[in-house]
C-alpha positions as CSV (number, residue, x, y, z in Angstrom):
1,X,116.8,98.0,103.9
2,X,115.1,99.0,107.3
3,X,111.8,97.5,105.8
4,X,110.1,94.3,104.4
5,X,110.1,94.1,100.7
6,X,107.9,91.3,101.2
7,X,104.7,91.3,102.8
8,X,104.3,90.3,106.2
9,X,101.5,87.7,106.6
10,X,98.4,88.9,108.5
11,X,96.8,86.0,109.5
12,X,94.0,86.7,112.0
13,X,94.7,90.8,111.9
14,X,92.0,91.3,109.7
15,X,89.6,89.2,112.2
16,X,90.7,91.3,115.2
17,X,89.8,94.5,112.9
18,X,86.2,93.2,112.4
19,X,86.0,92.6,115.9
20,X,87.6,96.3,117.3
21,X,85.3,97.8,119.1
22,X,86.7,101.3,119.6
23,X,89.5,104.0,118.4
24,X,92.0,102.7,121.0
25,X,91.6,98.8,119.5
26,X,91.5,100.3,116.0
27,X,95.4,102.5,117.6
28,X,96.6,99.1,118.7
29,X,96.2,97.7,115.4
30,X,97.7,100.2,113.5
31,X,100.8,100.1,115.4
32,X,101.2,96.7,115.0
33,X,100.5,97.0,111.3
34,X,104.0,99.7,111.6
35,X,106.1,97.1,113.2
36,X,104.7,94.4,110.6
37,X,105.7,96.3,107.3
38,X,108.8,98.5,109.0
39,X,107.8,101.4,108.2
40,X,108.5,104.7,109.9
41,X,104.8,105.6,109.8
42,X,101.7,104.6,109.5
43,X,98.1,106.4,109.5
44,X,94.0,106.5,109.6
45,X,92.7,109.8,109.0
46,X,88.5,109.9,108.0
47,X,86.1,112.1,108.0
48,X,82.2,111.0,108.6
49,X,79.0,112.2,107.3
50,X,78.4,114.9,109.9
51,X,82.1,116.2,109.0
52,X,83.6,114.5,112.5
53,X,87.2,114.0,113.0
54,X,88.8,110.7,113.9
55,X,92.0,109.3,113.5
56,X,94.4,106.9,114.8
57,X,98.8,106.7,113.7
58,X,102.1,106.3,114.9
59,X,103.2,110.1,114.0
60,X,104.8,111.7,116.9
61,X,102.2,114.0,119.2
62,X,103.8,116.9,118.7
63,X,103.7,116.2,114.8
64,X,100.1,116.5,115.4
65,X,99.6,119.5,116.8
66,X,101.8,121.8,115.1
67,X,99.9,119.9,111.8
68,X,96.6,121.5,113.4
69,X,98.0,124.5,115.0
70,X,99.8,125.8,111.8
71,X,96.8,124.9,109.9
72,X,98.9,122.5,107.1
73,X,95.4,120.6,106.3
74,X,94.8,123.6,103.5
75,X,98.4,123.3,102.3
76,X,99.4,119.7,102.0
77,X,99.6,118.5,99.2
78,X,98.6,114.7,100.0
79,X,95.0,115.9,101.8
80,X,94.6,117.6,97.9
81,X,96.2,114.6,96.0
82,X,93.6,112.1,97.8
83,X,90.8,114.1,97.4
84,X,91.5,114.7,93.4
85,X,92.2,110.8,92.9
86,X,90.6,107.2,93.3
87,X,93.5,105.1,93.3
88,X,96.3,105.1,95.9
89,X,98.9,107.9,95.7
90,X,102.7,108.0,95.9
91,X,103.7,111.3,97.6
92,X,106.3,111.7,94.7
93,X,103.6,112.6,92.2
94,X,102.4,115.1,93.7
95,X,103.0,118.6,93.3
96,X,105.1,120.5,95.7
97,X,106.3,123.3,93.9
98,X,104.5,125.7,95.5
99,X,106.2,127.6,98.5
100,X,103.6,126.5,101.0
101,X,104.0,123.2,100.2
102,X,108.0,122.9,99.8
103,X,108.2,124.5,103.3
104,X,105.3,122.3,105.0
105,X,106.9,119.3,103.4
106,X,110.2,120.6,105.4
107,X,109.2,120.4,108.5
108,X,106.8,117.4,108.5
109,X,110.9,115.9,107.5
110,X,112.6,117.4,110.6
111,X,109.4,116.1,112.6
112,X,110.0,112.5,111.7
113,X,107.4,111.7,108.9
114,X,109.7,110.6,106.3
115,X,110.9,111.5,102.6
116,X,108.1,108.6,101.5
117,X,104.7,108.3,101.5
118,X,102.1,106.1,100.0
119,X,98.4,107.0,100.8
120,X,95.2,105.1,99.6
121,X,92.1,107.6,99.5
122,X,88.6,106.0,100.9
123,X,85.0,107.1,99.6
124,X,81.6,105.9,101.8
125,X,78.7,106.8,101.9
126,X,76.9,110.5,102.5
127,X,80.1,112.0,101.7
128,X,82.5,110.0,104.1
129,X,86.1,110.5,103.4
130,X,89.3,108.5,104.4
131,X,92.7,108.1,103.5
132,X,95.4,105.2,105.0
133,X,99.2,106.2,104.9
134,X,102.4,105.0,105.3
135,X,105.4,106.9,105.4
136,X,109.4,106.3,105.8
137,X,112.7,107.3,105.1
138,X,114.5,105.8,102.3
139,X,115.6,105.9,98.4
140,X,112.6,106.0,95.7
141,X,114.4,102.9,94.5
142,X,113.6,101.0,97.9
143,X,110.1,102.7,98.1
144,X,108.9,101.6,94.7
145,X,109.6,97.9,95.4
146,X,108.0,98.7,98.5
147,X,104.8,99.9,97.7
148,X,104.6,97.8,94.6
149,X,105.0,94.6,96.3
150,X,102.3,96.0,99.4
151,X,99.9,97.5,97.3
152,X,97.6,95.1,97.2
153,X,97.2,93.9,100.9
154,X,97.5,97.7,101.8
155,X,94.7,98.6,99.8
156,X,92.8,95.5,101.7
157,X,94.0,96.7,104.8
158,X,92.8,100.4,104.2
159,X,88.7,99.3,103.2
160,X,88.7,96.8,106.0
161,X,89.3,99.9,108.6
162,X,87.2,102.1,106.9
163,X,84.6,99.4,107.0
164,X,85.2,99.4,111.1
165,X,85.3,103.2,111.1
166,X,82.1,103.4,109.4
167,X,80.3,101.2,112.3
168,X,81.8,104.1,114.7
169,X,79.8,106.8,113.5
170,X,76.6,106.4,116.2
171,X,74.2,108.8,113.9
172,X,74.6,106.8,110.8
173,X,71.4,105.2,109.7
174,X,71.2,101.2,108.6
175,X,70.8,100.9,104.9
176,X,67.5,99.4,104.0
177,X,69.3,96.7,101.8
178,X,69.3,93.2,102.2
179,X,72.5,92.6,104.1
180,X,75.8,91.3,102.4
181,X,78.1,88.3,104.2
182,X,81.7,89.3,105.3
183,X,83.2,87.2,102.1
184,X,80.5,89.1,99.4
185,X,81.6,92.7,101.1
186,X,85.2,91.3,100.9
187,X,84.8,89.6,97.2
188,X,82.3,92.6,95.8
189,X,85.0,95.5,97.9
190,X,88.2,93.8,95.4
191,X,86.4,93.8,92.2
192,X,85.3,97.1,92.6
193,X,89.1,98.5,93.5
194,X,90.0,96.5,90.4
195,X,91.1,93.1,91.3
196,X,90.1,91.0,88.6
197,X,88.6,87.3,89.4
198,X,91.5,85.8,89.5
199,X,93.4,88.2,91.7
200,X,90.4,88.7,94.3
201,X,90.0,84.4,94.5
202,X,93.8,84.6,95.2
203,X,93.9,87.5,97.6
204,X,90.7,85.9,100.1
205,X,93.2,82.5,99.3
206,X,90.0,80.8,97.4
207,X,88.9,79.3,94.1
208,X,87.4,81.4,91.3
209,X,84.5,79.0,91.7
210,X,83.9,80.1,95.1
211,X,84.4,83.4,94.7
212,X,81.8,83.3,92.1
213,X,79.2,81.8,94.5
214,X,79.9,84.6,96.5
215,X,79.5,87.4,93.5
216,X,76.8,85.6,92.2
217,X,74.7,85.3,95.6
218,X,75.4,89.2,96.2
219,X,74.3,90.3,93.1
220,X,70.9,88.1,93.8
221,X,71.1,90.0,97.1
222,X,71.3,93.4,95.4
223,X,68.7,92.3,92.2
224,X,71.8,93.5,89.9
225,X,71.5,92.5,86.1
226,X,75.2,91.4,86.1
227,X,78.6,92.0,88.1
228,X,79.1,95.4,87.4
229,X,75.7,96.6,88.2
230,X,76.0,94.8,91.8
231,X,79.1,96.3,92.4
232,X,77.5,100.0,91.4
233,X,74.7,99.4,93.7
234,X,77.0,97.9,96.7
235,X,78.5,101.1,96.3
236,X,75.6,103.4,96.2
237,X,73.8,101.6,99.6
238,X,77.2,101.9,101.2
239,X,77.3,98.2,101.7
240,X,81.0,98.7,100.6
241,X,83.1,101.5,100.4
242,X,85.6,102.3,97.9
């Protein structure tokens, strides 16, 4: 198998992510991230509020400009797939019957992208849309045990750039809210992706009591009746983006 069917560990990745300061620190990460997981491909793609660009990826330069110069954003089939869905999408599902989409499909192949993909659409605030995406070249048997064993750090991975992309856009006004820590965006971002308790305290690698302190003090942050009602207004302030 060219990849890891395990995940790789990330120790201190994360922190350089909080800590990027720009697209090309955000481009050095990602490509890291590729050689981490072994994967042909990998990609950041989001939209801000004013309906700006940015992006960072490993796909080949010339990949990216026939994508723009043929126009393939109003055919493909994984833009559509990500903006219909919440939860992260495996290219498989979609539908490429259509012409369009069999014959774009083609040529993203003979460009390098790979037979495999697994994106993970974003939602922030005032419209912002993002979507993080790995691709590669292998058997849908390898690919499931891929993307089932990742999923959950991927998922991770993807809000904790959007979180850094959002700090990018410069016209973006600061939300009136009392502030959140890092570990109550991380903790309140994992239950609101569906992690339950147990699987958020094991994926920040802390007890369910502490992650309670942390849920508890951001919904006393937010003045949220219970968990659910913190989360919604976390959400709706854009203090975390899902």
């Amino acid at each position: 198998m060219g990849f890891l069917a395990n995940a790789p560990r990330l120790d201190g990745l994360i922190e350089r992510l909080e800590s990027a300061e720009g697209l090309d620190d955000l481009q050095n990460i990602i490509e890291e991230l590729r050689d981490k997981y072994g994967v042909d491909h990998l990609v950041y793609h989001w939209v801000n509020s004013n309906g700006e660009q940015y992006g960072c990826g490993t796909y080949d330069i010339e990949w990216v400009n026939r994508y723009v110069q043929k126009g393939y954003l109003r055919v493909d089939p994984v833009i559509a797939g990500c903006y219909q869905r919440f939860h992260p999408v495996d290219w498989k599902r979609l539908d490429w019957s259509g012409k369009a989409a069999r014959a774009f499909r083609q040529d993203a192949m003979d460009h390098g992208v790979g037979n495999q993909g697994f994106s993970i659409p974003i939602r922030g605030p005032n419209g912002q849309f993002a979507h993080f995406t790995l691709s590669h070249n292998c058997s849908d048997e390898e690919w499931e045990e891929f993307t089932k064993t990742n999923q959950r750090s991927l998922i991770v991975i993807a809000h904790s750039f959007n979180k850094k992309a959002l700090e990018f856009e410069t016209e973006r006004k600061p939300e009136a809210a009392q502030s959140l820590s890092p570990r109550e965006i991380e903790a309140m971002t994992l239950l609101a992706i569906g992690y339950n308790r147990a699987q958020a305290a094991d994926e920040l690698s802390i007890s369910e009591h502490t992650l309670r302190v942390y849920v508890e003090s951001a919904r006393h942050k937010l003045g949220a009746m219970n968990t659910t009602h913190a989360v919604a207004r976390a959400i709706s302030r854009g203090l975390i983006v899902v």
